[in-house]
N, C-alpha and C positions, 0 to 999 in steps of 0.2 A: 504494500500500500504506500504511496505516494502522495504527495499537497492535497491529503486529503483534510490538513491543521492548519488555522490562521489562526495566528497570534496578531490583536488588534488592539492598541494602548487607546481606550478610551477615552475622549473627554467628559469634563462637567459639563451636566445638562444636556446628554444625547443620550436616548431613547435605543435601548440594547434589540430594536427588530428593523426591518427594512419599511414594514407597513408604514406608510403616513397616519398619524394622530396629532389632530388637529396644526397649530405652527411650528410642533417640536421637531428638532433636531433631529434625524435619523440615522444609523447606518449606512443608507442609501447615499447620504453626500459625503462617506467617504472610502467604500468598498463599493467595488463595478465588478465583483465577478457573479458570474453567474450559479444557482443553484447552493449556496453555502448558507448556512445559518447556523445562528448561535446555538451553542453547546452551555446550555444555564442561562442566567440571565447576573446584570448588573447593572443598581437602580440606577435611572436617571440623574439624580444629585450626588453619586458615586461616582470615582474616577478607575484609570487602569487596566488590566488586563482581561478581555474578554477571548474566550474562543470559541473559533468559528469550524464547520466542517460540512461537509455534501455526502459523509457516509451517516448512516444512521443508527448502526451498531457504536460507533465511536459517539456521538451524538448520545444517546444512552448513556454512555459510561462515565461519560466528563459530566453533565447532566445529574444524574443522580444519586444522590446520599449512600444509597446503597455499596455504592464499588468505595465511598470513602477516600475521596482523593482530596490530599490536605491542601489547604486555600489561606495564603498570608497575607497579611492585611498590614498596610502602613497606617497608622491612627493620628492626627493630632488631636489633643484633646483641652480640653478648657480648664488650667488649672497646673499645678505641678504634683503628678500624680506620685502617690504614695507605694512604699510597695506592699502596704495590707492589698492595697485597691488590684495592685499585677499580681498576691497571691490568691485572691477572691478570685481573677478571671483564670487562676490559673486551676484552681477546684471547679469549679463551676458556678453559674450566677442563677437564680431562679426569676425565672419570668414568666409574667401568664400564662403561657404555654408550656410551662414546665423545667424543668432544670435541664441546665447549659451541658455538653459533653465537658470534660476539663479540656482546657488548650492550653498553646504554649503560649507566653505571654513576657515581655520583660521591654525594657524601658531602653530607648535608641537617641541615637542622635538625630536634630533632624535631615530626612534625606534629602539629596542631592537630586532635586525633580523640580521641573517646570514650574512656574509660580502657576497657581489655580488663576480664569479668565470667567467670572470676578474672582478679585481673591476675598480669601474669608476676612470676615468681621476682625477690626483691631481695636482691641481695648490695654490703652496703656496702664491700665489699675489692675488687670486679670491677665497671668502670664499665661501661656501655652506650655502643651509638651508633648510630646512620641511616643507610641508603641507600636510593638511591632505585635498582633496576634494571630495566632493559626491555628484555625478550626478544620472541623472535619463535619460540620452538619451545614444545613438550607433555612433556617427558621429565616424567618420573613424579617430583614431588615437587622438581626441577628446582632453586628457587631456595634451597631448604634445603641442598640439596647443592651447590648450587655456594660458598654460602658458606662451609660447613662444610669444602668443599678447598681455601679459600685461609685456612682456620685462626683462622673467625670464626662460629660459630652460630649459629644464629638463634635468638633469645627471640620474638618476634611478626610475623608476615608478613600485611600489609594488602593487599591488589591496588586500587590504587587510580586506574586506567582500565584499559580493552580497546579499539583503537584510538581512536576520535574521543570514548566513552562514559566517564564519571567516577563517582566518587561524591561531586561535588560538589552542597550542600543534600538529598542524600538521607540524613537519620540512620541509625544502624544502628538494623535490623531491619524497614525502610522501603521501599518502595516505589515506583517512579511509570511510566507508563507515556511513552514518546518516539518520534520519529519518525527513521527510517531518515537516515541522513547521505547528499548526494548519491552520495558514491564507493561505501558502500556499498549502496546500491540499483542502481546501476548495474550491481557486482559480481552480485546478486541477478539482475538481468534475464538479463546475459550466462549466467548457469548455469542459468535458467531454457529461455533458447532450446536451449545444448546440451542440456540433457535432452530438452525437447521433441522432438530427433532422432530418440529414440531410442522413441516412443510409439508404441503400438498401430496399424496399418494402420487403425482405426476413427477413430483418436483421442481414444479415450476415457479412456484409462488408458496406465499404462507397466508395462513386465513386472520382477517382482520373484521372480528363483527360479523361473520358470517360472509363476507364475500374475500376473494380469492386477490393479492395485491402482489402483483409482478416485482421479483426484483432488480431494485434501479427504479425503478417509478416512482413518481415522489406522491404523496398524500396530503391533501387540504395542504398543502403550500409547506411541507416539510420534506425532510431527506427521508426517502425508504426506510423504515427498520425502527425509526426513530418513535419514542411516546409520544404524545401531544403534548404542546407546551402552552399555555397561555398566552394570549398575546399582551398582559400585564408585564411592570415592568417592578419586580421581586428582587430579594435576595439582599445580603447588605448592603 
């Protein structure tokens, strides 16, 4: 398998699908290839690394909590954070929807990234500061909230890998295409064969809802293979 991976340094305030919604920013004004779409999502007022893909096994796998692929997050947060506050996100933090997985958590320098266009709020009576966290879960909006429960807000959230993938020499609003890491291709194979189980006595196709979906054909405006994704924009 081959560029079947885009690695995409997203900006603030651009909408992680190609659809139009309503004046916002999309995808569309800064990837022109054909047939690739987001593997997860990453909201709107989030910056950084998004990935992209036109297989839908792979799609799946980056995509889902399930396979568990760690996601680091660059944080500034409002305040100079304590490290009760980095060993709370590093147990877990409990939020309406339940308590956090532990992550890894600890306190950085700030990085060396593009000023944000706008940039954040400056209050010279309230200093800032960094962290760096890495989860392994999806909860809705996730890393904003977890800081915000150990009593530290977030001003700016960079996602700056998804397991082995960075946004290292990719500028924002940038692009480039790369090739599958051994583990995760392997991962790919193995969900490929279980699926394959479950194909057509022809083998020609696999059944979806009752009817029969070719593979390589794409479905309601995604890659083959792939879950349905909302066309919401999720994630922290």
């Amino acid at each position: 398998m081959s560029s079947n991976l885009i690695l995409f340094n997203k900006p603030f305030r651009v909408m992680s699908q190609f659809s139009p919604e309503g004046d916002k920013t999309t995808l569309a004004q800064f990837i022109d290839v054909a047939d690739f779409y987001p593997a997860g999502r990453l909201d709107f007022d989030s910056e950084g690394l998004l990935l992209l893909t036109n297989h839908g096994p792979l799609q799946h796998i980056v995509a889902s909590p399930d396979f568990k692929m760690a996601k680091t997050y660059w944080v500034q947060v409002e305040g100079e954070i304590t490290q009760e506050a980095i060993e709370q996100l590093q147990e877990g933090v409990t939020l309406k929807d339940g308590l956090t997985k532990p992550a890894i958590a600890e306190c950085i320098e700030e990085p060396d990234f593009a000023p944000r266009v706008p940039p954040v709020r400056y209050r010279e009576s309230i200093p800032t500061s960094w962290i760096s966290l890495q989860i392994k879960e999806g909860k809705n909006r996730q890393v904003r909230r977890m800081t915000a429960a150990v009593g530290f807000p977030t001003l700016r959230l960079i996602r700056y890998a998804i397991g082995p993938y960075t946004l290292d020499n990719i500028p924002v609003g940038q692009w480039q295409y790369t090739d599958l890491s051994p583990t995760l291709a392997k991962e790919v194979e193995q969900f490929e064969q279980r699926r394959n189980k479950t194909t057509s006595p022809n083998g020609r196709g696999r059944y979806q809802k009752g009817r029969q979906v070719p593979h390589g054909k794409r479905v309601a405006g995604r890659a083959a293979g792939a879950k349905p994704t909302r066309r919401t924009h999720r994630k922290p």
